[in-house]
C-alpha positions in Angstrom: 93.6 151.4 274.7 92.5 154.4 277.0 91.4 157.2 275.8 93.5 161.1 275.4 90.9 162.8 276.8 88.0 161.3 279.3 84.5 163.2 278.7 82.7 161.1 281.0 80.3 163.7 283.4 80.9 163.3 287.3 78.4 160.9 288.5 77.3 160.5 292.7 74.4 158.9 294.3 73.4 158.8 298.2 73.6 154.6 298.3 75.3 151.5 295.9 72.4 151.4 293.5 72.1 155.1 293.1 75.4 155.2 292.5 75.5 152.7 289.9 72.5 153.7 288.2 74.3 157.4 288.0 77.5 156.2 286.5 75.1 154.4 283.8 73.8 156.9 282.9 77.5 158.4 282.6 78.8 156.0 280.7 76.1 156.2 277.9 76.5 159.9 277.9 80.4 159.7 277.4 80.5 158.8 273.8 77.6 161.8 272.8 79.9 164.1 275.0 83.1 163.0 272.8 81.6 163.1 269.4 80.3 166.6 270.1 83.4 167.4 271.7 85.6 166.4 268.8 82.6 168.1 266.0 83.1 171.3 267.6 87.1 170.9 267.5 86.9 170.3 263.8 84.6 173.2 263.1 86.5 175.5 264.8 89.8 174.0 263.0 87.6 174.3 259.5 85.8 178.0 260.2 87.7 179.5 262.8 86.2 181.6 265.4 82.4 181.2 267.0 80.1 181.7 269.4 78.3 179.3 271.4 75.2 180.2 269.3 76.8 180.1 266.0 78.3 176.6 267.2 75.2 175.3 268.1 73.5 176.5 265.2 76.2 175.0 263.0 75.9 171.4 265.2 71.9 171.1 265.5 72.2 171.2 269.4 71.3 173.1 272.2 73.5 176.2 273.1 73.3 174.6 277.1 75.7 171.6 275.4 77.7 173.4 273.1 78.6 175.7 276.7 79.2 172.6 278.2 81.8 171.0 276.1 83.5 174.4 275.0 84.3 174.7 279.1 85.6 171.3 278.9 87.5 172.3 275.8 89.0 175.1 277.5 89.7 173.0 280.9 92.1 170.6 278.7 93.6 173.8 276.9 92.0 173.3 273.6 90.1 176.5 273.1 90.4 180.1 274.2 88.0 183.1 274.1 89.5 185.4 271.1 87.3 188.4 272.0 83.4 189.7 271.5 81.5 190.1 268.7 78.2 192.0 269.5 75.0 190.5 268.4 73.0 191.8 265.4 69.9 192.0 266.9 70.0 192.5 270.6 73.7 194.5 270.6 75.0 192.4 273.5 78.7 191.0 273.3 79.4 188.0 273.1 82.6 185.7 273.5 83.8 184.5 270.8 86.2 181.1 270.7 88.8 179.7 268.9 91.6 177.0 268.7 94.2 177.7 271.7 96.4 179.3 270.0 99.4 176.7 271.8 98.2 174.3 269.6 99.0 176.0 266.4 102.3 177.2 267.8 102.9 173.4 268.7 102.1 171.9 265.3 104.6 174.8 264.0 107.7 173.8 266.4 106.9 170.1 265.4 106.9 170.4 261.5 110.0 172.7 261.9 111.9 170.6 264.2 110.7 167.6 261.7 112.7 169.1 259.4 
């Protein structure tokens, strides 16, 4: 069965066994990508709005991944920035993201057409 979503990361090389050794290293990367992919929808789904920080903080990874997947997550239509929250300590914005909110008005049209 194929997958919804592919989270495999572009992979190149300059001859055949530079290219194969790239899309190895791919492939093993794909399900990491996924599960962190899918953690981060569920606490958004279960807290609500975050930060990259506060996500990564919440996950135990690096801020660098958590950016990486939420731009994925907002590629497919997933996630959305919902606005700035500054920081505490420094007084910079920054964005804070959420659930698309399609999604929600998607699940609603579905349970109301349901019955």
């Amino acid at each position: 069965m194929q997958p919804a979503f592919d989270f495999t990361p572009p992979h190149q090389g300059s001859n055949r066994l530079s290219r194969h050794t790239s899309w190895c290293g791919a492939q093993s990367a794909n399900e990491r990508v996924g599960k962190q992919a899918l953690a981060m929808l569920a606490l958004y789904r279960t807290v609500g709005p975050l930060t990259d920080a506060e996500m990564a903080t919440a996950l135990g990874i690096e801020r660098s991944s958590v950016n990486a997947r939420r731009a994925l997550l907002v590629r497919l239509g997933l996630v959305e920035a919902a606005g700035i929250k500054k920081n505490a300590q420094t007084g910079i914005g920054n964005t804070v993201w959420q659930l698309a909110t399609e999604i929600f008005r998607s699940g609603t049209a579905e349970t109301n057409s349901a019955t």
